[in-house]
NUPA-190049 format. One record per residue (C-alpha): x, y, z; residue in one letter. Coordinates in steps of 0.1 Angstrom, whole numbers, padded with zeros to 4 digits, always signed. Example, Ala and Ser with C-alpha at 12.3 -4.5 7.8 and 13.67 -1.06 7.14 Angstrom:
# NUPA-190049
+0123-0045+0078A/+0137-0011+0071S/
# end
This chain:
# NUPA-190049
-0171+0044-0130X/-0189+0040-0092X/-0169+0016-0072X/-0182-0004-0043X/-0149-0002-0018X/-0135+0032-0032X/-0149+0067-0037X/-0131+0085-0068X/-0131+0125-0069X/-0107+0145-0101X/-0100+0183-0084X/-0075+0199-0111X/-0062+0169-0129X/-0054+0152-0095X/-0078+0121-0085X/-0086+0114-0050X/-0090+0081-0043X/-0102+0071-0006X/-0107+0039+0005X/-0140+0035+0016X/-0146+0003+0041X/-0143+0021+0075X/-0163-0001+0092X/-0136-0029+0085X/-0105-0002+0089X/-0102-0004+0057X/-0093-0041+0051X/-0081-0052+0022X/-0107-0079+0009X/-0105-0090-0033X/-0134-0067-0042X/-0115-0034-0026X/-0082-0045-0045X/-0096-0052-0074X/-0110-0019-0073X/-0077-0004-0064X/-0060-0024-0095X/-0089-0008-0120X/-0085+0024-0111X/-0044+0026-0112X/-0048+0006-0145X/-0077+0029-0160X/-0059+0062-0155X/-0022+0050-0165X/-0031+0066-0195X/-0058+0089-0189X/-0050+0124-0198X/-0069+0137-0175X/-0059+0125-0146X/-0020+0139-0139X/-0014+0120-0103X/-0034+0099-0073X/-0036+0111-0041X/-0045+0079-0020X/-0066+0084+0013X/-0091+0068+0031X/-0119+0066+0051X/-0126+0063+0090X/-0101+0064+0114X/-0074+0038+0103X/-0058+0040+0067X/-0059+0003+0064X/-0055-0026+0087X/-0040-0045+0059X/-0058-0079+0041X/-0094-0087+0055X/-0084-0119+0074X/-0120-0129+0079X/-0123-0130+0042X/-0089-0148+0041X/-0104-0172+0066X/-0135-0179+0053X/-0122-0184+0016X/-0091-0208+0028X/-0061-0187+0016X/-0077-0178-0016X/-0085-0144-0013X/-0044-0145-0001X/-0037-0156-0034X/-0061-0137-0054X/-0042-0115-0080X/-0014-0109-0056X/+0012-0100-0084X/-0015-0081-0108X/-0025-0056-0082X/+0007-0049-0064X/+0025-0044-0099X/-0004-0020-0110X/+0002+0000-0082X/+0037+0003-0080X/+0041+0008-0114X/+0013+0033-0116X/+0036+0061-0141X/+0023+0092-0128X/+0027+0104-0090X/+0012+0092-0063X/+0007+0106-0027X/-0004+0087+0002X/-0025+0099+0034X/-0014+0081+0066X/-0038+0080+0095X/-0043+0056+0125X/-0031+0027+0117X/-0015+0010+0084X/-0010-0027+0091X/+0001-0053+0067X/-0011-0054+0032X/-0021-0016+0045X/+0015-0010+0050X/+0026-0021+0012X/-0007-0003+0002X/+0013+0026+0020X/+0043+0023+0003X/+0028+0025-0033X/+0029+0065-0025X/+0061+0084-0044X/+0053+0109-0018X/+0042+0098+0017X/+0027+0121+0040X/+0017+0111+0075X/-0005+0123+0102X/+0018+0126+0137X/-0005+0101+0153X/-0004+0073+0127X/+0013+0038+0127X/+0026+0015+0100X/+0028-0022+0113X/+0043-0055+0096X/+0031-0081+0118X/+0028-0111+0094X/+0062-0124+0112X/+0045-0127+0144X/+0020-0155+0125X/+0047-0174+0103X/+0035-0148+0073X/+0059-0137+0050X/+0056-0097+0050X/+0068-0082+0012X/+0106-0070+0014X/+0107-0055-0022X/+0079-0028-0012X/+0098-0017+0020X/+0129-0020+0003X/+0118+0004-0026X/+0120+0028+0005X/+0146+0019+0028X/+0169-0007+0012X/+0165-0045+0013X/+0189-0047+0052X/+0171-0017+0067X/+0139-0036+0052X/+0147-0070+0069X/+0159-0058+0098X/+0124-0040+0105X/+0106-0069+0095X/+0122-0092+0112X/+0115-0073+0148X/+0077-0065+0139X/+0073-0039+0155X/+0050-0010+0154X/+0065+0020+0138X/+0052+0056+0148X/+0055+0083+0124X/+0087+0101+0145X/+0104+0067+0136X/+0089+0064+0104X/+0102+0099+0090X/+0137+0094+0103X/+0141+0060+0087X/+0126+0075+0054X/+0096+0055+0048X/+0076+0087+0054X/+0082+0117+0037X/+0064+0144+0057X/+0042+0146+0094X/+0017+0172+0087X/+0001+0183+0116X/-0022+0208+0101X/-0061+0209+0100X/-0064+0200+0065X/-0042+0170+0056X/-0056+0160+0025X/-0058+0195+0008X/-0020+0197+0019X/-0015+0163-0001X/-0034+0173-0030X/-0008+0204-0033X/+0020+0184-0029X/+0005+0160-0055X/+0001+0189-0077X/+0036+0203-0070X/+0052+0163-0082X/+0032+0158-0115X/+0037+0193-0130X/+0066+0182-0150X/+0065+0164-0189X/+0047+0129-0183X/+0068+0115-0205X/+0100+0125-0182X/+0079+0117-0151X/+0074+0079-0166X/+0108+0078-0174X/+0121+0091-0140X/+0095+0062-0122X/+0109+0035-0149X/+0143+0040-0135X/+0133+0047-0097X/+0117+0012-0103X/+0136-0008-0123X/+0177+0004-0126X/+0187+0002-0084X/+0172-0030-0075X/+0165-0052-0103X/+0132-0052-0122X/+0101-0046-0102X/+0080-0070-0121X/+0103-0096-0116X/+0113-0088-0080X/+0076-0094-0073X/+0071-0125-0090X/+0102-0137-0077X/+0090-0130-0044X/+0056-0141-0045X/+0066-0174-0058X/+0090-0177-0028X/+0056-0169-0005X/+0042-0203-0023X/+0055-0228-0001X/+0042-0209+0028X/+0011-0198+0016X/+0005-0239+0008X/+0019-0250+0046X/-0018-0261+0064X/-0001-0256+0094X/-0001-0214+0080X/-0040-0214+0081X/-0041-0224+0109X/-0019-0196+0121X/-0042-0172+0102X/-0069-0183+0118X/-0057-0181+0152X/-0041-0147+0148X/-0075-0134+0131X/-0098-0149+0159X/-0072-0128+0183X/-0077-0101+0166X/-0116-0098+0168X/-0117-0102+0198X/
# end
């Protein structure tokens, strides 16, 4: 299937998926993550395809939802699918390895942390700055990672974290600092998925689902805690300041 927002590419059973809006950094808009959420879903069972290696486009990885978009469609693109896609990726059974670059901001950053296997340039950045607008950044993706506390604390001071910072705290697994970042990615991807699927489904199942509760149901959970938020008028018009600041 050709996708509009994503280029595809299978190289020895591992699929390359880049996100492909570099003139927007990569922002997140419905079309891109509904793209995102076909693919994941499409190749959960495709025996072809033993793990993704998620990349991307440009110089950022992803500066997180396409508040323009947001904007122009009053919250609904916020709203759009929100537990669908972030549970297909998540609970995608095979690996996955994610390519950091420049910066991953927001929705970028939970994008980010979909990877079983994150490996960063040295010069990237992952950001959370929904606080600094009243937005309600995800805890259950960072947590997956770090631990809900470690994850509160971070989001709570929304700051930018470099990849030295990154590594040590755990949310990255790797700064590669050689020429060829994806091939290196694509080995590692290689190297995770050349077990028994079955096992590797299992081993995800329990990553997911035994430590902190249910993923499914962590999401939902917290996404219907977002609601009152997400309905506040007084939180557009935070979005819409902190996006016309933004592009400017």
């Amino acid at each position: 299937m050709k996708y509009e927002c994503l280029l595809t590419d299978l190289k020895d059973k591992i699929l390359i998926v880049t996100l492909n809006r570099p003139e927007k950094s990569n922002a997140l808009n419905v079309k891109i993550r509904d793209e995102l959420e076909h693919v994941f879903h499409a190749n959960a069972s495709n025996t072809d395809v033993k793990a993704i290696v998620l990349t991307s486009s440009g110089k950022h990885f992803s500066s997180g939802y396409d508040l323009e978009e947001v904007v122009s469609s009053k919250m609904e693109s916020f709203r759009h699918r929100i537990l669908e896609y972030h549970y297909a990726l998540y609970s995608f059974p095979k690996p996955v390895v994610t390519v950091l670059k420049g910066f991953a901001s927001a929705g970028g950053f939970d994008l980010a942390l979909c990877g079983d296997y994150i490996v960063s340039e040295k010069k990237a950045i992952l950001f959370r700055p929904e606080i600094r607008f009243g937005g309600p950044p995800l805890i259950t993706t960072l947590a997956r990672k770090v631990g809900p506390a470690k994850a509160l604390t971070l989001t709570l001071k929304g700051d930018p974290i470099r990849s030295s910072q990154a590594l040590s705290l755990g949310i990255v697994d790797e700064i590669y600092e050689g020429e060829n970042v994806l091939g290196h990615a694509i080995q590692v991807a290689s190297k995770l998925s050349q077990w028994d699927f079955n096992m590797l489904s299992v081993l995800k199942g329990i990553a997911n689902n035994y430590f902190m509760g249910n993923l499914y149901e962590n999401l939902k959970k917290e996404f219907d805690e977002f609601a009152s938020v997400l309905e506040d008028p007084a939180f557009f018009q935070r979005v819409q300041s902190y996006a016309g600041t933004i592009q400017q």
